[in-house]
N, C-alpha and C positions, 0 to 999 in steps of 0.2 A: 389408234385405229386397230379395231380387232381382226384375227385372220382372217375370219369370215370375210370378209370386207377386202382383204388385202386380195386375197385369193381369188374372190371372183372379179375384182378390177381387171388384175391381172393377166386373167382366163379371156374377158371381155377385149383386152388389149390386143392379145395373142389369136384371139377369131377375127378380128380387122385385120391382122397384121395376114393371118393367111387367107382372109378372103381376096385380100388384095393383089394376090401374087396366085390366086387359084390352085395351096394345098391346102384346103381344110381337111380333106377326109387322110393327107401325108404326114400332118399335125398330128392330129388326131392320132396316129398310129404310134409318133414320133412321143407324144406326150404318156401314153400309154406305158410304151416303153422307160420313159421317166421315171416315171413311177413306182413301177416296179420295181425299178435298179433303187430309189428311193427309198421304199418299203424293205427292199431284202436285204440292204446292207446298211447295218448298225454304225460301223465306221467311218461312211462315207455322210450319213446324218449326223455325226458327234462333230465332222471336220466342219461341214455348211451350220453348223447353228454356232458354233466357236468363236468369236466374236476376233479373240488374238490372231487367229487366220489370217493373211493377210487376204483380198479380193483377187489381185492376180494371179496368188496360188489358186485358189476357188476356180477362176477361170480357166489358168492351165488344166487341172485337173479333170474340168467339164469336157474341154474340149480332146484332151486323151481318149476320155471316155467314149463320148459320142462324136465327133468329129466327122465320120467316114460311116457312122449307122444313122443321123437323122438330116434331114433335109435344112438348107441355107436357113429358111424362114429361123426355125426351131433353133437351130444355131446361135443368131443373131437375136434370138427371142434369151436365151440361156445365159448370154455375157451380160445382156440387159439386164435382166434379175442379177446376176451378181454385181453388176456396178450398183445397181441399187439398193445393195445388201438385203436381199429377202432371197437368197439360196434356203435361209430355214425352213422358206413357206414351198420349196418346190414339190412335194409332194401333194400339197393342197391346191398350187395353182392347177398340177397336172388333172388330179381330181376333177377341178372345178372345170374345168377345159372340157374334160371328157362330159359333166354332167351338161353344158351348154352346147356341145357338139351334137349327141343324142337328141336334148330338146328341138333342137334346128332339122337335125335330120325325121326326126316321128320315132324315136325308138326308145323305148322302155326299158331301164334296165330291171330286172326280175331276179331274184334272190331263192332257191330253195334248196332248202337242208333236209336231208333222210337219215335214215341211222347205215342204209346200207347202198352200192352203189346203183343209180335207175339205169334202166333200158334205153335206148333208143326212142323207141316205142311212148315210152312216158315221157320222153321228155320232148317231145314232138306234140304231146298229148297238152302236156303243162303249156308249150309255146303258145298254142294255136288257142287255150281259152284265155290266157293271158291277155291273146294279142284280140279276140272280139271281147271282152269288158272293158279295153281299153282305145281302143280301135288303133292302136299305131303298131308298128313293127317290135318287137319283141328279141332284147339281148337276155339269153338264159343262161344264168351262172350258178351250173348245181355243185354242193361241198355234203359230207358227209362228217356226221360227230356221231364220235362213239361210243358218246355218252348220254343221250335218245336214246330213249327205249324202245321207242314205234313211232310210226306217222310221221308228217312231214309239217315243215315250216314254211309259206313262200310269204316274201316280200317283194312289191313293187308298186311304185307310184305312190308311195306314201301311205301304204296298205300291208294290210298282215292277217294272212291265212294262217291261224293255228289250229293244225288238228294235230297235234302230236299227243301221246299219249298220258304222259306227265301232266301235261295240261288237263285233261279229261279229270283223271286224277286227284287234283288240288280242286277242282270246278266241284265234284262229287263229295269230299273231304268238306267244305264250305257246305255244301248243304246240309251234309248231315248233324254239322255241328249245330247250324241252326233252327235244327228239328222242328222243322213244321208241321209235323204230322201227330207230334203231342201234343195236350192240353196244356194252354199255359195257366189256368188256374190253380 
């Protein structure tokens, strides 16, 4: 079975499990945080994929960690994936969680890169047409690379705004290579 698959079982598991007991959106927050802790610590994903690990260290260690920051469900959802050994896939089930929680709730998540940091302003601006081409509620996550030379990238919904300037660029570079404005005779 591929992660794909494992991941949003999973994800699907754990929104019954908190509809049932009425925290989705304490899930949600709890899963979030997962994740993260997932993503930012190298050590603690070498231990959960390690196969020689045993599960009840897995489990002590989850519950160190989150014990007393996530909610019963999440808890109970956490020893679950590790008796089942798929601690490897916790970062993807968290993902997948959050992407099925969104869906349920109307909210888009939206992606936009600049080369420098935006205003308030713009990014109020960014929300608000996001959220009429899409009609749902609008999560904006802006990052900055400093390696952009200009203009901006957004993604959301399986979409992708590119006007950065590089692009323009290599778009321009393409045409002129194939000069259509000479005689091909």
């Amino acid at each position: 079975m591929n992660s794909y698959r494992i991941n949003t079982n999973y994800a699907k598991a754990l929104i019954m499990l908190a509809s049932e007991v009425d925290s989705i959106d304490r899930v949600a927050d709890d899963m979030r945080m997962v994740g993260e802790v997932a993503a930012a610590n190298r050590e603690l994903s070498a231990v959960f994929t390690n196969p020689v690990v045993k599960s009840d260290k897995k489990a002590a260690i989850l519950k160190e960690l989150f014990v007393d920051r996530v909610c019963e469900a999440t808890m109970a959802f956490l020893v679950f994936v590790v008796r089942k050994n798929r601690t490897a896939n916790l970062r993807g089930i968290s993902e997948a969680y959050l992407e099925q929680w969104r869906n349920e709730r109307g909210i888009v998540l939206s992606d936009l890169v600049t080369h420098q940091p935006i205003d308030d302003s713009a990014r109020e601006m960014v929300t608000r047409l996001v959220g009429e081409f899409t009609g749902r509620t609008v999560e904006l996550h802006d990052r900055t690379d400093a390696r952009m030379l200009g203009g901006f990238k957004l993604e959301f919904d399986h979409n992708m705004y590119d006007a950065r300037i590089r692009t323009k660029i290599r778009k321009l570079r393409r045409e002129f290579a194939r000069n259509d404005y000479e005689s091909k005779l």
